[in-house]
C-alpha positions as CSV (number, residue, x, y, z in Angstrom):
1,X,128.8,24.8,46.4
2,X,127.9,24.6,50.0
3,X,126.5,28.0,51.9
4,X,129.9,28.5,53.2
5,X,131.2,28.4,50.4
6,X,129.5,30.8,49.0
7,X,129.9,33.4,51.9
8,X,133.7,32.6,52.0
9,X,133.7,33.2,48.3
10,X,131.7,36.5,48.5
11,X,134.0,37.6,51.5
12,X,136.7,36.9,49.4
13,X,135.2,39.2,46.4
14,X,134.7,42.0,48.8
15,X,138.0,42.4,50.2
16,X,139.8,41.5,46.6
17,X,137.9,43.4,44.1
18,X,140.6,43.4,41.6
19,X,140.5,39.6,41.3
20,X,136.4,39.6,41.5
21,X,136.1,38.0,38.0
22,X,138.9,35.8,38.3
23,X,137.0,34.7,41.7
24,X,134.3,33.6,40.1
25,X,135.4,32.2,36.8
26,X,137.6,30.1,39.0
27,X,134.9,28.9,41.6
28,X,132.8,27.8,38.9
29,X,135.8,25.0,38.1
30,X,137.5,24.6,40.7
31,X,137.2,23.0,44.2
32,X,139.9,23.4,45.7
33,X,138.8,27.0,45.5
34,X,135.7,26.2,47.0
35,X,137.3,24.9,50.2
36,X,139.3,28.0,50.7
37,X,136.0,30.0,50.5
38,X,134.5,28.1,52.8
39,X,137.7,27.6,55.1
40,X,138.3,31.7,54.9
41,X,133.9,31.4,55.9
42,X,134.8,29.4,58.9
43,X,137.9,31.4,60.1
44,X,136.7,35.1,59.5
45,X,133.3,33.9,61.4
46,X,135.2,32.5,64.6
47,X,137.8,35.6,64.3
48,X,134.6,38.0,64.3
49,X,133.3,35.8,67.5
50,X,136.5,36.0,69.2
51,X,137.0,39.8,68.4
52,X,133.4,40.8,69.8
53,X,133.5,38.3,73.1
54,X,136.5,38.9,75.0
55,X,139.5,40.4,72.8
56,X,141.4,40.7,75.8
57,X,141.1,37.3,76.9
58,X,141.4,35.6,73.5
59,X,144.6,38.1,72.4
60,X,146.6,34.6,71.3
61,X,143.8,32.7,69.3
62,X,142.9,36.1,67.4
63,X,146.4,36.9,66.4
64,X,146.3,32.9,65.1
65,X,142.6,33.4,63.4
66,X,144.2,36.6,61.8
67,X,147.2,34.6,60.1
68,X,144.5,31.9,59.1
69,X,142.9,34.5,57.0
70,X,145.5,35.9,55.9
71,X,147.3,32.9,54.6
72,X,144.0,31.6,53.0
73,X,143.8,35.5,51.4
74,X,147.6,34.3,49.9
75,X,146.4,31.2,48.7
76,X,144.0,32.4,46.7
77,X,146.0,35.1,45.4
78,X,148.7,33.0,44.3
79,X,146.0,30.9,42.7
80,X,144.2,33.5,40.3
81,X,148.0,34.7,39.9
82,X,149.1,31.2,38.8
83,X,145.9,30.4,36.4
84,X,144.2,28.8,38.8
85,X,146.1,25.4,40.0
86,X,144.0,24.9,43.3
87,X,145.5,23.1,46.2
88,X,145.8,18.9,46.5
């Protein structure tokens, strides 16, 4: 598990701490978890950058960082619904 990894995975247990358990179980196994911890690590990071630089300027790229996250946030949602078939 690489750092981001881990930061996208603990991101991910913060903001869904009804599927905390199911979070971890899962990452333990499962890689294709793994890169949507780190790819949600990599998107929340730039949307934080973007949000505290020039919001104004960057309007478009934020609104496209905030649909990032929240399809990654879907993803893994429908994976811990769905017993935990990662991506391909």
């Amino acid at each position: 598990m690489s750092a981001a990894d881990r930061r996208g995975l603990l991101k991910l247990m913060l903001k869904m701490p009804a599927l905390r358990g199911q979070l971890q179980v899962l990452s333990a196994r499962d890689e294709g978890i793994l890169g949507l911890c780190g790819a949600f690590d990599d998107a929340t990071d730039t949307l934080e950058r973007l949000r505290l630089s020039d919001p104004e300027r960057h309007r478009l790229i934020i609104l496209e960082y905030e649909n990032i996250c929240a399809e990654i946030e879907q993803d893994i949602i429908k994976i811990c619904i769905g017993g935990g078939k990662g991506p391909n």
